[in-house]
C-alpha positions, -999 to 999 in steps of 0.1 A, spaced: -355 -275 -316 -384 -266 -340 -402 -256 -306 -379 -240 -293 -377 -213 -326 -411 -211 -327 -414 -199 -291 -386 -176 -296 -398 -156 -324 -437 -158 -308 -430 -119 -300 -421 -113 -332 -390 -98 -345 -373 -62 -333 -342 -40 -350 -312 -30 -330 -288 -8 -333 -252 -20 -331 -218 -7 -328 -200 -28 -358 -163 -12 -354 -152 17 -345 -172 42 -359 -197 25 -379 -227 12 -364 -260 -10 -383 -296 -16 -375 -299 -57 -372 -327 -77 -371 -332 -98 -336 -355 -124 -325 -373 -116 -291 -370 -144 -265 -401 -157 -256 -413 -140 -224 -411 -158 -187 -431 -157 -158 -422 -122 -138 -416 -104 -174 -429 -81 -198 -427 -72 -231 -419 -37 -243 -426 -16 -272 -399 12 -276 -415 50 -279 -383 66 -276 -347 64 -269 -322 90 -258 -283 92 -265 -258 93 -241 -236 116 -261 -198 116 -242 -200 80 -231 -217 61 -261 -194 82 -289 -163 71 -271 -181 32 -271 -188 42 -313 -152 53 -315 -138 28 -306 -123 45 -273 -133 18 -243 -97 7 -225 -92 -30 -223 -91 -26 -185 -126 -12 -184 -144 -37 -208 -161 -56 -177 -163 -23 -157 -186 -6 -188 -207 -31 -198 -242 -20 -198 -270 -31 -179 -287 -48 -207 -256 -49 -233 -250 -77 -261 -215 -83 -278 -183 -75 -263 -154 -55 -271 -133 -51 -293 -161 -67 -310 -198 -57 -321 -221 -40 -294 -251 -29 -289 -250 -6 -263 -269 20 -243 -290 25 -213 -317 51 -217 -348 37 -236 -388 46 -230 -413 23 -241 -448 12 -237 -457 -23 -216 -475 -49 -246 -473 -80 -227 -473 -84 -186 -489 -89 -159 -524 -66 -159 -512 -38 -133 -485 -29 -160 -502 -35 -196 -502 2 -213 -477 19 -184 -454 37 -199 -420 25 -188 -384 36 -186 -350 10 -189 -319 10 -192 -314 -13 -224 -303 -2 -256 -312 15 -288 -341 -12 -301 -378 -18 -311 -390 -40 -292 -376 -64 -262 -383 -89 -233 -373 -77 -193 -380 -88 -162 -404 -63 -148 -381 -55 -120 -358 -44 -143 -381 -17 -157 -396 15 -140 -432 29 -143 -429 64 -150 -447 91 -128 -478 102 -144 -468 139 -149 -436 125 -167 -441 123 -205 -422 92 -220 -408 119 -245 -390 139 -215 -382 110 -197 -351 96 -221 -336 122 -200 -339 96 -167 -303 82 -172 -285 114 -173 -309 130 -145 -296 92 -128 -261 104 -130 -266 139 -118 -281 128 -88 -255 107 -81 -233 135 -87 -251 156 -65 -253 132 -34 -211 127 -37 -208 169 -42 -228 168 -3 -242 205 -13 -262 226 15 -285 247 11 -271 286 -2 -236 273 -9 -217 279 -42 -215 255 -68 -196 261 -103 -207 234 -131 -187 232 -157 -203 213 -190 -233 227 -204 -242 187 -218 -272 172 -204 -254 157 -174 -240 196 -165 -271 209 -171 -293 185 -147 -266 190 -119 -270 226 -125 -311 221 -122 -311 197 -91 -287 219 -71 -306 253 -77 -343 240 -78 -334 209 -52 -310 218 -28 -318 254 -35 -275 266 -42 -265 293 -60 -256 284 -94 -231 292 -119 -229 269 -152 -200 272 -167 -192 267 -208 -173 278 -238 -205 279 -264 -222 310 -257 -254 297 -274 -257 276 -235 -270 311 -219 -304 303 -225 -305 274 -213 -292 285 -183 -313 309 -173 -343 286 -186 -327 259 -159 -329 292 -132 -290 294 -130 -259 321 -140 -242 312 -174 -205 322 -176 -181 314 -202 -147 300 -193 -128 329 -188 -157 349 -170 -163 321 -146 -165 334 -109 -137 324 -93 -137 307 -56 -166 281 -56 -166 256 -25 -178 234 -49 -168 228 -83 -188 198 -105 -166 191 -139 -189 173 -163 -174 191 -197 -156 160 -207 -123 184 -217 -93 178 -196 -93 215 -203 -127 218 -188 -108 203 -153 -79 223 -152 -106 252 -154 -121 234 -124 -89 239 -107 -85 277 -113 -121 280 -99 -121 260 -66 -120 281 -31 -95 272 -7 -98 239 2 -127 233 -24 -145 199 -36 -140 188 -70 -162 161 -82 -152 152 -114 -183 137 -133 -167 132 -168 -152 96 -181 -124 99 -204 -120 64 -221 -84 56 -228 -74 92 -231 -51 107 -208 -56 137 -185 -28 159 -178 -30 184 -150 -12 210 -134 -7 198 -97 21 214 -91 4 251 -91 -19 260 -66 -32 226 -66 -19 216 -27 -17 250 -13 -50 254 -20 -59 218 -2 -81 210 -29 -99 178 -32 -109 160 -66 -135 133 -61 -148 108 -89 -182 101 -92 -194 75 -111 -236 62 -115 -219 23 -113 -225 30 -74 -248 46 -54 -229 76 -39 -215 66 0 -237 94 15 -271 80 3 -259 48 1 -273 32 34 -307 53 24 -314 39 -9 -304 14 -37 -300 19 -71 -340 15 -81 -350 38 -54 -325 59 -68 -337 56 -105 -374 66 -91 -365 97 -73 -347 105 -111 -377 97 -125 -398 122 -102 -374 149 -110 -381 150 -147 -419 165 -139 -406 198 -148 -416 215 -187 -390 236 -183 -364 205 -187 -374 206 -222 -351 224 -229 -326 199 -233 -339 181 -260 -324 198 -287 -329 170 -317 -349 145 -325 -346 118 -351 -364 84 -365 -345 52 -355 -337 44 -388 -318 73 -391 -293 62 -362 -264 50 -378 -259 84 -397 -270 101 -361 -244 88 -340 -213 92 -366 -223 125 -365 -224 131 -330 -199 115 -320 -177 131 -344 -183 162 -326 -195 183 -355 -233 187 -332 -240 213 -311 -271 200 -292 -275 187 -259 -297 155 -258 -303 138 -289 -339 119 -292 -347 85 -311 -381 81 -325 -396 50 -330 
């Protein structure tokens, strides 16, 4: 047994955030597992937030039914108990095989210092990709899935609503990408600029352009929805891109809801989206994410930045809704 510790802590020790109870969260002290043939060792650089899914986990907010469903990747604790929980971390290789010593990697594994992976679980980042844009590769993840469910072609209209990170990368992919006519869609004005930074319209709510053939809802609002409705062409596509937690979503579907044929379509990152699915997996899916952060200009969308010690202060505030940024950066 006295082996057995030793080994364990021979990596030393890393902090970790956790998710105590709803809303209160604590930095605890783990001990690595030593590392196995086929793995490496990472140091964390920097980790992002996943602002509408991780405050509902910090609330408190996960449904029974979905406790399996939402587990993340690399997750420890269950609910209704302690978590620690997220999925968009950026570190540096300290321990592996030679190819990957120094590469700067991206995982899906939660807010911590240090920690053990198999090296298949990990993903090399593109050399034009700095690790401090690339927290941005779980969201970018999820727009792409979006984007492959939405089926866009090339010129047609697409309304996002949801100027979060997730609205604004499926705003970016389908102008710059697909090469669509864009329209991003929210009620804080101060999202303009970083509209037109992305290369796409800005409207607020009651400006929007009515008639989109596609309409991507990724606002998080039920209200944000029911808008999706009101802006949907005849028989238009709505992929809905939000997660709600236990909350429930009334709409009005007995307006213009079925004489307009429309069509609302969940998309969800759990699964690679049944177009691409017979092309790619869900690492060749994460790379191509990865390549489409080697843009400057998505920048832009880190709008705060703050030391890891510093996180359980950071994400009751967030998730309180009191912030106004778009993705929130951990420094480590």
């Amino acid at each position: 047994m006295a082996e057995d510790a030793e080994a364990r802590s021979a990596e030393g020790d890393a902090r970790a955030f956790w998710t105590v109870a709803p809303g209160l969260g604590e930095i605890r002290r783990e001990v690595l597992p030593a590392p196995r043939a086929g793995d490496v060792v990472v140091r964390a650089l920097y980790s992002g937030i996943s602002r509408g899914t991780e405050a509902l986990v910090f609330q408190g907010r996960v449904p029974p039914s979905e406790y399996q469903r939402m587990r993340a990747p690399f997750q420890s604790g269950a609910w209704p108990g302690a978590v620690k929980y997220g999925y968009a971390s950026v570190g540096v290789v300290e321990r592996g095989p030679a190819e990957m010593m120094g590469r700067s990697v991206f995982a899906l594994f939660p807010h911590q210092s240090r920690y053990v992976l198999p090296i298949a679980a990990v993903h090399a980042l593109p050399a034009d990709v700095p690790p401090s844009r690339a927290v941005l590769a779980a969201n970018m993840e999820t727009a792409l899935n979006g984007i492959w469910d939405a089926e866009p072609r090339q010129d047609d209209r697409v309304t996002v609503i949801g100027g979060g990170a997730v609205g604004c990368l499926v705003a970016y992919v389908a102008a710059r990408t697909v090469g669509c006519e864009v329209e991003l869609v929210d009620q804080n004005p101060a999202r303009e600029p970083v509209a037109r930074a992305l290369g796409v319209r800005f409207a607020l709510p009651g400006e929007a352009t009515v008639g989109a053939p596609i309409v991507v809802h990724a606002s998080g609002s039920p209200a944000g929805l029911e808008r999706a409705l009101d802006l949907a062409a005849f028989e238009g596509l709505i992929v809905e891109l939000s997660w709600y937690g236990s909350r429930r979503v009334p709409l009005p579907l007995g307006e213009a809801f079925h004489s307009g044929r429309l069509t609302i379509k969940s998309s969800q990152v759990g699964h690679v989206a049944r177009p691409q699915r017979g092309r790619y997996d869900h690492r060749a899916r994460m790379q191509i994410a990865l390549s489409l952060l080697d843009d400057p200009v998505l920048d832009v969308l880190i709008t705060g930045e703050s030391p890891f010690d510093d996180l359980p202060r950071v994400m009751a505030h967030l998730a309180g809704g009191a912030a106004d940024g778009i993705c929130h950066r951990i420094r480590y």
